[in-house]
N, C-alpha and C positions, 0 to 999 in steps of 0.2 A: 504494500500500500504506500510509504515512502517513497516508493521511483517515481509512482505516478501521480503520489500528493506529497513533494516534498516538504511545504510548509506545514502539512498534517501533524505530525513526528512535535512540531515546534510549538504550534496552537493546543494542542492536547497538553503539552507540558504550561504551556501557559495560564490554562483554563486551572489546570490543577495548582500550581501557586496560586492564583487568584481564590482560590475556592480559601485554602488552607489560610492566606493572609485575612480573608474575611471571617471565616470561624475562629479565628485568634479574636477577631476584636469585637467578636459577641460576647465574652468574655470578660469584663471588666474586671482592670484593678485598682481602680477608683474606689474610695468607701461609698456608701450608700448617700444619698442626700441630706442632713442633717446629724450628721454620726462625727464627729472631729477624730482621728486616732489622739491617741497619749502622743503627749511632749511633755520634756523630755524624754524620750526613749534611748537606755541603753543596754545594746546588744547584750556584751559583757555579763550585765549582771541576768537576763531573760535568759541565756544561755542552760541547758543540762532538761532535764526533763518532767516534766508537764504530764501532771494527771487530769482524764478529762472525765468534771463531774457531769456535768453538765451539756447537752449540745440537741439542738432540731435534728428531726430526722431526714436522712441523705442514703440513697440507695448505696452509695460506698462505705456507710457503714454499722445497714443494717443490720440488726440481730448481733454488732457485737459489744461487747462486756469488757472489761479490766483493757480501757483502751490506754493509751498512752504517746507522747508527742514527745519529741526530744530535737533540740536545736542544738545546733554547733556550727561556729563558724570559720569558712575553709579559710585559706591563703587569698583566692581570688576577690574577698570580700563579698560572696555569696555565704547562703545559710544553707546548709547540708540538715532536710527535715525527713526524721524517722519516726513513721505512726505504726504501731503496734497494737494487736490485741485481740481479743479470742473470739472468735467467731461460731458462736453457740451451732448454727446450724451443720455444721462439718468437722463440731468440735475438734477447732484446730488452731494453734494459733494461725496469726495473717500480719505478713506488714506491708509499706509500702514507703518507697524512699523517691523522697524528692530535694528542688531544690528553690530557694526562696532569694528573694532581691529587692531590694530599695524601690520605691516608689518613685524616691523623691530622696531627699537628705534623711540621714541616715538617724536623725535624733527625733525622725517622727517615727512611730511604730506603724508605718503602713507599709505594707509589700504585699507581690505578686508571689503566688506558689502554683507550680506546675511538678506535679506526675505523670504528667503525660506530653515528653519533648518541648512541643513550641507552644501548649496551650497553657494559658495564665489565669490564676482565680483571684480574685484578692483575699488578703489575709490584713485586718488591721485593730491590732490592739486597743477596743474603744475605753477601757479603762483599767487600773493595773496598780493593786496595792503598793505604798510608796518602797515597801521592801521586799517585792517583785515574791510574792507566796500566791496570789490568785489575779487570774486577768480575764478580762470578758471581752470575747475577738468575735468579731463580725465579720463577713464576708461581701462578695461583691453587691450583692441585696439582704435585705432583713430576712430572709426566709435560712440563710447561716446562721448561722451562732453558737458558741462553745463557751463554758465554763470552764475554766483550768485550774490546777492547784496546783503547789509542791507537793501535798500530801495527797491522800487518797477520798478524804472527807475533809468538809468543810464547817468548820462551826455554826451552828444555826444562826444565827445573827448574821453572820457576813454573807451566808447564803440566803435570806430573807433581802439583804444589804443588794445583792447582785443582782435578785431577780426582780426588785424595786428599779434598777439603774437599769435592767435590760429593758422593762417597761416602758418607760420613758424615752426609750431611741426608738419605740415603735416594735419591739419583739415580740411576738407570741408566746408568753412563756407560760402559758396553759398548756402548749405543744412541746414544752421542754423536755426531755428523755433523762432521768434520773441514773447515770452509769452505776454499777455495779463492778464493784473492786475484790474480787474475792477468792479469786488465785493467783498462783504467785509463777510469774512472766519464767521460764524457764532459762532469758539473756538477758535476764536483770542483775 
């Protein structure tokens, strides 16, 4: 088909960049409208890992339990993100390694995270105990949302505190998934 359509070969490659730069940027990693991230934000101390109480439900990560997030950051000034946790249906654990980047300047806690090559979600810290123990991170619309903690439970009050503040940006937190922490990660 090339001999006799040789700009064929070139337009099909074409068509397929244009598809893949357009699905990148259905995508936002923009916070939602009304949502500011945390400033100052630093890496540094957000760094090590993040138990998640709390989060909407997302078909990536249905049905699982004793989840877990853990940041670090590489040499190239990227964030090296590893999500873990057991997956009731297949009882098995599951992870998933991706990699995360500045928005913007590096002292607002907003970024892009892709698991999947060129595609980008946003990830943006909407507010973040000042000694970095529980953070409430929104994603590219209100229909994200994660609770996170150092520990694995969160004191009732601060979690009363969270789902008062996720209210207020507009969250459903009638729809919030209460994680369950109650085996122990096999690479922890």
């Amino acid at each position: 088909m090339s001999r006799l359509f040789p700009w064929a070969h070139r337009s099909v490659l074409l068509v397929m960049v244009a598809m893949v730069l357009a699905l990148t940027g259905c995508s936002s990693a923009s916070p939602p409208p009304g949502i500011a991230p945390f400033t100052p934000f630093d890496l540094a101390r957000y760094e090590g890992r993040w138990y998640e109480v709390a989060r909407l439900d997302h078909s990536f990560e249905r049905g699982m339990t004793d989840v877990s997030a853990t940041y670090q950051r590489r040499e190239d000034g990227s964030v090296r993100v590893l999500n873990r946790g057991f997956d009731t249906g297949k009882n098995d654990w599951r992870q998933a390694e991706g990699k995360a980047l500045f928005t913007g300047d590096a002292n607002i806690a907003s970024l892009k995270v892709s698991f999947f090559g060129p595609f980008y979600g946003g990830y943006h810290v909407a507010a973040l105990d000042a000694d970095y123990q529980w953070a409430l991170v929104v994603g590219p619309d209100r229909s994200y949302c994660w609770i996170l903690s150092r520990t694995k439970q969160l004191p009732p009050g601060v979690r009363e505190q969270l789902i008062a503040r996720a209210q207020a940006l507009g969250i459903d937190t009638q729809a919030l998934i209460w994680v369950t922490h109650e085996r122990t990660d096999p690479k922890s």
